[in-house]
NUZA-959362 format. One line per field, with one value per atom (N, C-alpha, C): x, z, y; residue in three letters; residue number from 1; atom name. Coordinates in nm, 2 decimals. Layout:
! residues N
X	[X/...];
Z	[Z/...];
Y	[Y/...];
tigu	[ALA/...];
guvo	[NUM/...];
drenti	[CA/...];
END
This chain:
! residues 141
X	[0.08/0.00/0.09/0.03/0.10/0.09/0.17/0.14/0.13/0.07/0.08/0.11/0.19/0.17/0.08/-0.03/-0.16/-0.06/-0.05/0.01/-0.11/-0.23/-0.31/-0.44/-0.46/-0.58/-0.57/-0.62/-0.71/-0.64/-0.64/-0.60/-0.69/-0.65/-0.76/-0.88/-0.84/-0.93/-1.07/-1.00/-1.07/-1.14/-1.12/-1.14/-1.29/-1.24/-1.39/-1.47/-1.42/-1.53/-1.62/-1.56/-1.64/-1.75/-1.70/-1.81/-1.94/-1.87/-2.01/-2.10/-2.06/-2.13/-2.19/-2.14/-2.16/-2.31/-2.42/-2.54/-2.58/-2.53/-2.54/-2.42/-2.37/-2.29/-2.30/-2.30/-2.25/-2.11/-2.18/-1.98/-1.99/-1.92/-1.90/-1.82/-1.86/-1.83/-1.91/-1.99/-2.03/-2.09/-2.00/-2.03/-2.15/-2.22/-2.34/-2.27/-2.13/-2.09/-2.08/-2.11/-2.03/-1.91/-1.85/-1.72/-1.59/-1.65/-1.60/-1.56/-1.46/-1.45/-1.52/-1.60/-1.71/-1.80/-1.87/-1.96/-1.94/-1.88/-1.83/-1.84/-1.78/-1.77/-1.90/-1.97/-2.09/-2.25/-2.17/-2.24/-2.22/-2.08/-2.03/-2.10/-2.08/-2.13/-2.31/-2.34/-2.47/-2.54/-2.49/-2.47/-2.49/-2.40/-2.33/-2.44/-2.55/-2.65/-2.63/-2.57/-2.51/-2.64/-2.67/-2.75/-2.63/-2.65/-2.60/-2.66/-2.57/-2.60/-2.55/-2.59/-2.51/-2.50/-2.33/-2.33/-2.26/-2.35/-2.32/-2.32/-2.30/-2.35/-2.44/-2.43/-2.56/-2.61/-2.75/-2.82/-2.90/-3.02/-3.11/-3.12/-3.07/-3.02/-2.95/-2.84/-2.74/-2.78/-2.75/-2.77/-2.91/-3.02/-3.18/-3.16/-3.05/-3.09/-3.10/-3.17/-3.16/-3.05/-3.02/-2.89/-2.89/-2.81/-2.84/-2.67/-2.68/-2.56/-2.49/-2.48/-2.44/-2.43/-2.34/-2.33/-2.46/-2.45/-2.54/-2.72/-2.74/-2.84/-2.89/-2.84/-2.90/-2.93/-3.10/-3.21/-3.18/-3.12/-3.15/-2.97/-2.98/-2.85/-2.74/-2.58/-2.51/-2.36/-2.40/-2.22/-2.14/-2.12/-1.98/-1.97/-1.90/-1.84/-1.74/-1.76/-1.66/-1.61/-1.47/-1.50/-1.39/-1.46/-1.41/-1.35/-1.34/-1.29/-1.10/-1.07/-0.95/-0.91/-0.80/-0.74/-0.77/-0.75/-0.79/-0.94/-1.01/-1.17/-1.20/-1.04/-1.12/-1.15/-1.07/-1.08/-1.24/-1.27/-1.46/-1.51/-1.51/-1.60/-1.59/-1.45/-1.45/-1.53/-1.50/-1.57/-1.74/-1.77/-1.91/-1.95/-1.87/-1.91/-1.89/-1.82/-1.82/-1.96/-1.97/-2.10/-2.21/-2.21/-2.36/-2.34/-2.28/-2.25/-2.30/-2.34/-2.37/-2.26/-2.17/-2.07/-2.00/-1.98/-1.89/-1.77/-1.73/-1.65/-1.60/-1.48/-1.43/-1.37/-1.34/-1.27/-1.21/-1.12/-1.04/-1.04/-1.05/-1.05/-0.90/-0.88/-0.75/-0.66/-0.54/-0.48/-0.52/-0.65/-0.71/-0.66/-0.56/-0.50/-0.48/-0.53/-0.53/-0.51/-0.39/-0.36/-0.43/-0.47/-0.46/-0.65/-0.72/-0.83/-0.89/-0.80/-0.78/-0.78/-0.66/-0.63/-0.78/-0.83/-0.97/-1.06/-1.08/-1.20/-1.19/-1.03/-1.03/-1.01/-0.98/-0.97/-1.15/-1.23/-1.39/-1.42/-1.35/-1.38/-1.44/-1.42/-1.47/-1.33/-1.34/-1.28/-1.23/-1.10/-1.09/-0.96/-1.00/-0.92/-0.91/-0.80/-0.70/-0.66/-0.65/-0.54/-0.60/-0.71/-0.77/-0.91/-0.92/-1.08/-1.16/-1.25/-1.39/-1.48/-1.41/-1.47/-1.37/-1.23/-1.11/-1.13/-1.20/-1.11/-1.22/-1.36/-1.44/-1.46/-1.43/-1.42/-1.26/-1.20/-1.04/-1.11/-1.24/-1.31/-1.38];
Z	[0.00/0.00/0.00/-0.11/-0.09/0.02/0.09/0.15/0.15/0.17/0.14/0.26/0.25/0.38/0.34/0.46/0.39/0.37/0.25/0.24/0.21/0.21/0.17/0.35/0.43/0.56/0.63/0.69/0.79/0.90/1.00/1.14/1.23/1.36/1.47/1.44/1.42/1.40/1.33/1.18/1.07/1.12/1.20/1.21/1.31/1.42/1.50/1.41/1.35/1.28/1.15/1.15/1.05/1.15/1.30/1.35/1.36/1.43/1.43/1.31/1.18/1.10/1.07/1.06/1.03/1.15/1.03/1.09/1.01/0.88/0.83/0.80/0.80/0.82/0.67/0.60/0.51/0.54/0.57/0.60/0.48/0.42/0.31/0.39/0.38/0.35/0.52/0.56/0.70/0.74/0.81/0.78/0.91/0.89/0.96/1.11/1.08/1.22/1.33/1.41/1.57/1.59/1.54/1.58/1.48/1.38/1.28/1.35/1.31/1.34/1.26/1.16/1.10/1.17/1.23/1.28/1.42/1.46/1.62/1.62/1.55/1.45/1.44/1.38/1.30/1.40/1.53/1.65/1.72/1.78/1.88/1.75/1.65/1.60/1.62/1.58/1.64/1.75/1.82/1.98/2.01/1.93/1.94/1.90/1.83/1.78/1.62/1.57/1.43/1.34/1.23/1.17/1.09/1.11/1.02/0.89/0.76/0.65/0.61/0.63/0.58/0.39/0.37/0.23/0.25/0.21/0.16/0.08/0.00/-0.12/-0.07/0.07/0.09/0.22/0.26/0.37/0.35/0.44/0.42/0.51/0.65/0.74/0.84/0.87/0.97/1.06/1.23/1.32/1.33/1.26/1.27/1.11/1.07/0.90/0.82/0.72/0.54/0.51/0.49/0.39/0.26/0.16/0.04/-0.04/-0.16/-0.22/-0.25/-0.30/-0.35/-0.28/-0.31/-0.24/-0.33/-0.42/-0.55/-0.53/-0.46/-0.44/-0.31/-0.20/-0.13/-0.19/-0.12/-0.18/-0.10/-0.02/0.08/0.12/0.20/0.17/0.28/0.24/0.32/0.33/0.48/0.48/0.49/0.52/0.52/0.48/0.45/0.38/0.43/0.50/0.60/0.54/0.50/0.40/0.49/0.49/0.53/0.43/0.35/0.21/0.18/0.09/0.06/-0.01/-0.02/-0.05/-0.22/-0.29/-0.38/-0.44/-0.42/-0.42/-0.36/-0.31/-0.30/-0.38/-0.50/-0.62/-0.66/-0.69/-0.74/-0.66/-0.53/-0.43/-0.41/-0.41/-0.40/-0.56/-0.64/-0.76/-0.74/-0.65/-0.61/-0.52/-0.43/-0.35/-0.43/-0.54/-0.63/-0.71/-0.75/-0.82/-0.75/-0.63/-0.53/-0.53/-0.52/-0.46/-0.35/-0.24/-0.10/0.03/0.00/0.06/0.05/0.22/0.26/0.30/0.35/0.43/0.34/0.30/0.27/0.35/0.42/0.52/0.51/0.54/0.48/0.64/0.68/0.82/0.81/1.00/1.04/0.92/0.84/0.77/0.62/0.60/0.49/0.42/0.32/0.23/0.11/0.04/-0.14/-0.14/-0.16/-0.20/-0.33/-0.42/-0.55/-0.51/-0.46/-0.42/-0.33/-0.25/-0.16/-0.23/-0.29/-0.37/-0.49/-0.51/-0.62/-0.54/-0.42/-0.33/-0.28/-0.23/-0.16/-0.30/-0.42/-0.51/-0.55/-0.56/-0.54/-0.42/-0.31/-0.19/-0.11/-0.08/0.03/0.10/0.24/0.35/0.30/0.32/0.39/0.48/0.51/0.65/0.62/0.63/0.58/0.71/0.72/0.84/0.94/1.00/1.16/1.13/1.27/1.31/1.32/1.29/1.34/1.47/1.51/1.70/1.73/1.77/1.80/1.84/1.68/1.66/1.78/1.70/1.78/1.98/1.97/2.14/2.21/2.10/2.16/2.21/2.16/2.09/2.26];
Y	[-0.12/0.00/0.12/0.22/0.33/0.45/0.50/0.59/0.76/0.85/0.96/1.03/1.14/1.25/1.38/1.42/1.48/1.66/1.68/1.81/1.92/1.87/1.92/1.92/2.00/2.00/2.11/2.15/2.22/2.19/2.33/2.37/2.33/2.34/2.29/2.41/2.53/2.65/2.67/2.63/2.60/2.41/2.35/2.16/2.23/2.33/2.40/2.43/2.56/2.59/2.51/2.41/2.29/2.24/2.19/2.15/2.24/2.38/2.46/2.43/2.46/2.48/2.32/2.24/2.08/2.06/2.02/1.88/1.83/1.78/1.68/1.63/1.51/1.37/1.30/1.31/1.15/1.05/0.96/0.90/0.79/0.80/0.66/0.54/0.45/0.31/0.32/0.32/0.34/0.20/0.13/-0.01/-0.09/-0.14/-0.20/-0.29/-0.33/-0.37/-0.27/-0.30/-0.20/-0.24/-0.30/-0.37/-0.28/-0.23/-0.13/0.01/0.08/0.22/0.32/0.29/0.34/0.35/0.27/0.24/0.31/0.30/0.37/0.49/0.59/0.73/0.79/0.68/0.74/0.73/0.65/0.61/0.75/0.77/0.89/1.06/1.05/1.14/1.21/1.12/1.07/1.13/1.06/1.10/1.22/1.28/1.44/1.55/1.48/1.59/1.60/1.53/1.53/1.45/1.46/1.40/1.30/1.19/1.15/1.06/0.98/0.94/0.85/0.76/0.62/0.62/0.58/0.55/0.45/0.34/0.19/0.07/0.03/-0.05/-0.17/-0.17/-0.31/-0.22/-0.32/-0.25/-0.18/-0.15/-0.10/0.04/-0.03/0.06/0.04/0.16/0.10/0.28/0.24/0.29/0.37/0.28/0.37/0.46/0.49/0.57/0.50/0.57/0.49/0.52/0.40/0.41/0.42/0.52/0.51/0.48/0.47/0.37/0.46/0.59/0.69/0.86/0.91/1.07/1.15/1.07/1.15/1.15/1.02/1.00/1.04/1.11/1.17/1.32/1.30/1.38/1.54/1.56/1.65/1.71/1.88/1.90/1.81/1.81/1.78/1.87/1.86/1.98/1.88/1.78/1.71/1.59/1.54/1.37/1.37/1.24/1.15/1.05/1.03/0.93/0.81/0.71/0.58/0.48/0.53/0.42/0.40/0.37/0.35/0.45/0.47/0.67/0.68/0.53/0.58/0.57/0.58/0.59/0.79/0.88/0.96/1.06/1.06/1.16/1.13/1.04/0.99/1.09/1.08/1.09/1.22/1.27/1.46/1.54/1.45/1.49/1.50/1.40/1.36/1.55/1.55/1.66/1.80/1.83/1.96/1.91/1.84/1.84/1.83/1.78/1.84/1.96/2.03/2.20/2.23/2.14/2.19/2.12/2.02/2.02/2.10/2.12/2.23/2.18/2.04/1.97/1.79/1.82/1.71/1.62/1.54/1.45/1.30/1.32/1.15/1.13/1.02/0.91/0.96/0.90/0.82/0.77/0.79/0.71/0.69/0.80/0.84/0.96/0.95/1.09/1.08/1.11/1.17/1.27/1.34/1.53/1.52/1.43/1.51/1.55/1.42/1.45/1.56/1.56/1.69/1.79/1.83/1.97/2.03/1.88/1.94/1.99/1.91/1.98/2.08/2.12/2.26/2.39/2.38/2.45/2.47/2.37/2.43/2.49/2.53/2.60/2.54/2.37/2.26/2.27/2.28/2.25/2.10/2.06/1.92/1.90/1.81/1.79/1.61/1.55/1.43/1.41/1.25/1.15/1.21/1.21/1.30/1.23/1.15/1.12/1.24/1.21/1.31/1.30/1.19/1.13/1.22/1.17/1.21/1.36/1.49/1.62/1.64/1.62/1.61/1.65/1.56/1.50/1.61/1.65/1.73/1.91/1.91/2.09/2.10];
tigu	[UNK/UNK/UNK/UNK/UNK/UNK/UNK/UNK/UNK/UNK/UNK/UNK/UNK/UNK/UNK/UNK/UNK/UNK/UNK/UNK/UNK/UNK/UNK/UNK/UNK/UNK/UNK/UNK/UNK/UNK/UNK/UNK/UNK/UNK/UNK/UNK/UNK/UNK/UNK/UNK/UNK/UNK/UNK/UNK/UNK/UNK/UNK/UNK/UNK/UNK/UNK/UNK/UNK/UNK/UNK/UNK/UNK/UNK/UNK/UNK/UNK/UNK/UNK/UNK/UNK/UNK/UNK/UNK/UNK/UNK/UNK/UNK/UNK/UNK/UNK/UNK/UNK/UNK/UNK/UNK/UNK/UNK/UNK/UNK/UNK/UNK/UNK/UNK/UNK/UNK/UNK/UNK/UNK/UNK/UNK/UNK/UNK/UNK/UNK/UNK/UNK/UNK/UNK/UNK/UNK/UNK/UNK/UNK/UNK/UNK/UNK/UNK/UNK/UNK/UNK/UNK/UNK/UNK/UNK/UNK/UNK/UNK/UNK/UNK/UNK/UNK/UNK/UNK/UNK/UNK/UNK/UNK/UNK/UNK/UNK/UNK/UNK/UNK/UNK/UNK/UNK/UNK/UNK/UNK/UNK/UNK/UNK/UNK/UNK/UNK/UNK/UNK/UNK/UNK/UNK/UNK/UNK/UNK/UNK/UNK/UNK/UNK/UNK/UNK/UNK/UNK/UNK/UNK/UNK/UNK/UNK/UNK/UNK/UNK/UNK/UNK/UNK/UNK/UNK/UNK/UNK/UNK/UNK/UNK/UNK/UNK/UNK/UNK/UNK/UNK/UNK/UNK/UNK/UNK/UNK/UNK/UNK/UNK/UNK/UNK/UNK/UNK/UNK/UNK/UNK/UNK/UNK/UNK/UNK/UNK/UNK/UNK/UNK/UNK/UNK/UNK/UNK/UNK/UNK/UNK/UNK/UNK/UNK/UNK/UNK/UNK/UNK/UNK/UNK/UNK/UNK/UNK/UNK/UNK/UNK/UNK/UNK/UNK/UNK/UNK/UNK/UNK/UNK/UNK/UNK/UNK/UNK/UNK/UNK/UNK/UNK/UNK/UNK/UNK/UNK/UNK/UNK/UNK/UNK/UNK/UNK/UNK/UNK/UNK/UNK/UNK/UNK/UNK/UNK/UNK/UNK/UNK/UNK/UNK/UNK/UNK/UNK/UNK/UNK/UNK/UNK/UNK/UNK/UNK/UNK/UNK/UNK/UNK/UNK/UNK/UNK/UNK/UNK/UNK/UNK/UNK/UNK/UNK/UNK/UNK/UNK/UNK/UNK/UNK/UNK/UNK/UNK/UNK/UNK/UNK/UNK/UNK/UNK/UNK/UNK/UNK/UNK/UNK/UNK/UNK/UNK/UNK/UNK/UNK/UNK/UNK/UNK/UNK/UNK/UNK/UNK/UNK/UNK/UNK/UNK/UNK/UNK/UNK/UNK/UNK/UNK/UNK/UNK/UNK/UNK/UNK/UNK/UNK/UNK/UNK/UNK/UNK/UNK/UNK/UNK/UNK/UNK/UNK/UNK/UNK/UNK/UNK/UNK/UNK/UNK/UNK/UNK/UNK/UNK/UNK/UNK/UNK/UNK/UNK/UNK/UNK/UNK/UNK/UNK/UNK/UNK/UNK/UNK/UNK/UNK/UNK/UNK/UNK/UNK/UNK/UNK/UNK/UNK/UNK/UNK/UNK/UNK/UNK/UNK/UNK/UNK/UNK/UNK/UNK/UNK/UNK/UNK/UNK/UNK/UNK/UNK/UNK/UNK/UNK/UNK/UNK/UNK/UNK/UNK/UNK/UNK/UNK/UNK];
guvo	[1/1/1/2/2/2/3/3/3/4/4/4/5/5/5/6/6/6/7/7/7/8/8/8/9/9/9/10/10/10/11/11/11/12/12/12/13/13/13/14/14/14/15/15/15/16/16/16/17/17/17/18/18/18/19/19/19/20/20/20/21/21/21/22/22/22/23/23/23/24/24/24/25/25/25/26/26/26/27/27/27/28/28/28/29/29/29/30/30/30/31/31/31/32/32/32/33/33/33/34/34/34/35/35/35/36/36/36/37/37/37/38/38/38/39/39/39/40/40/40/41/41/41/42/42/42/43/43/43/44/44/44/45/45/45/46/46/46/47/47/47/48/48/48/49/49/49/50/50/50/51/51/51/52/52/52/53/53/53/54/54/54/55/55/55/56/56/56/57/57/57/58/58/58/59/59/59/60/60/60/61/61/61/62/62/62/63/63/63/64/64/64/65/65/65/66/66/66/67/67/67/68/68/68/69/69/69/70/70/70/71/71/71/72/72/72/73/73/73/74/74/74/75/75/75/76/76/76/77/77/77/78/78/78/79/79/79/80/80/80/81/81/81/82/82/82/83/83/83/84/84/84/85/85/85/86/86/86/87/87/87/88/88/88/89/89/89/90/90/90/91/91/91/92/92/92/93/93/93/94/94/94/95/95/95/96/96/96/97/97/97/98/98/98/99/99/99/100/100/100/101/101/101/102/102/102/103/103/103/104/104/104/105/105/105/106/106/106/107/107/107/108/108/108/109/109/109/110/110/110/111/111/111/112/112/112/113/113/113/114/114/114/115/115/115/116/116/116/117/117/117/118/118/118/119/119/119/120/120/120/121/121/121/122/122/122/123/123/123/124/124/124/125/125/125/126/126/126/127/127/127/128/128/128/129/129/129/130/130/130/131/131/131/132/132/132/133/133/133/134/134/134/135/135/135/136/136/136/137/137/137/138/138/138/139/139/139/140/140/140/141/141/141];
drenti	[N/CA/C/N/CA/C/N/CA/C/N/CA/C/N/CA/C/N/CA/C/N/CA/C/N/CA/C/N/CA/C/N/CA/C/N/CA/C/N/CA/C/N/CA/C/N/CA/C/N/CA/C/N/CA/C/N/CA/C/N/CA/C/N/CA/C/N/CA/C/N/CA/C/N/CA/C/N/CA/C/N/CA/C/N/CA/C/N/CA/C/N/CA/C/N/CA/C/N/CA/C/N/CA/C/N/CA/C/N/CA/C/N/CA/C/N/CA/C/N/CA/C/N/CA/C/N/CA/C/N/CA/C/N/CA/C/N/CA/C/N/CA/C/N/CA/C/N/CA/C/N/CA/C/N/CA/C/N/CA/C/N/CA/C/N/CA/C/N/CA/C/N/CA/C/N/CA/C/N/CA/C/N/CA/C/N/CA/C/N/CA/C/N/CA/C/N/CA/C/N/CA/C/N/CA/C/N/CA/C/N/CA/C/N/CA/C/N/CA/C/N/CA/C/N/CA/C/N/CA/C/N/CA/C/N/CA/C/N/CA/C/N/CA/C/N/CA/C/N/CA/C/N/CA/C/N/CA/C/N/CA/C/N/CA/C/N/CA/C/N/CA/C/N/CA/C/N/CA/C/N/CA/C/N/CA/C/N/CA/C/N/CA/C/N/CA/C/N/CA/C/N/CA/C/N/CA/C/N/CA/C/N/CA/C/N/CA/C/N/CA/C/N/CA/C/N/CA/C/N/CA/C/N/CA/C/N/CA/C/N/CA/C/N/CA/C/N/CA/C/N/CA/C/N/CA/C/N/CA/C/N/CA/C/N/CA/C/N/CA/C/N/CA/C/N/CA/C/N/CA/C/N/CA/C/N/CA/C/N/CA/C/N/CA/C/N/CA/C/N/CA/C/N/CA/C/N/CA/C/N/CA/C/N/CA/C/N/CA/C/N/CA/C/N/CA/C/N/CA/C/N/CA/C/N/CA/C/N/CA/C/N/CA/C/N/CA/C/N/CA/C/N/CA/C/N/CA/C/N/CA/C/N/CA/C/N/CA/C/N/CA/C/N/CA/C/N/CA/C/N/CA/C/N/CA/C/N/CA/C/N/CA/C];
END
């Protein structure tokens, strides 16, 4: 596996002010186990007053939401994508959030970094923030 270092994220400053603004959640690959760090994330978020959005390719619903298969296919707005996937799956997915035009917030998991995905999203004026939990920044505020 290749590795990247995120040359491309967001200060603790700018990581606050994402939450203030952030109540809706999409997290991709948001997986139906509890035993998952997706799931845990998308639980503690939750928790937090956060709406969240399951994107999953199976399932109907995980933690009480509908899950839907696609970023494209949620009907309604979203400020952030959490993305739990593999680094390269994130150019698609940042492409996915310039063409909603209502993500405000790009985010790669723990050990999750694509600069080149990165650099497209923050050149459309999406926030992102690379290699940093969202429980974690979260829970530090």
């Amino acid at each position: 596996m290749e590795c990247e270092i995120a040359s491309v994220n967001s200060n603790s400053d700018v990581i606050r002010d994402i939450f203030e603004d952030t109540k809706t959640i999409a997290i991709m690959g948001l997986s139906p186990d509890p035993s998952k760090a997706s799931n845990r994330v998308a639980a503690y978020l939750q928790g937090q007053g956060f709406q969240i959005i399951p994107v999953y390719p199976k399932e109907d619903e995980i933690l009480g939401e509908k899950v839907y298969r696609s970023l494209s296919e949620i009907p309604f707005s979203v400020d952030m994508v959490d993305v739990f996937r593999k680094p390269k799956a994130l150019l698609l997915i940042a492409e996915e959030c310039i063409k909603r035009g209502d993500v405000k917030c790009f985010w790669g998991q723990e050990g999750i970094v694509n600069n080149e995905a990165a650099a497209l999203a923050q050149n459309a004026g999406i926030k992102v923030v690379q290699n940093k939990c969202t429980m974690v920044e979260h829970a530090n505020l």
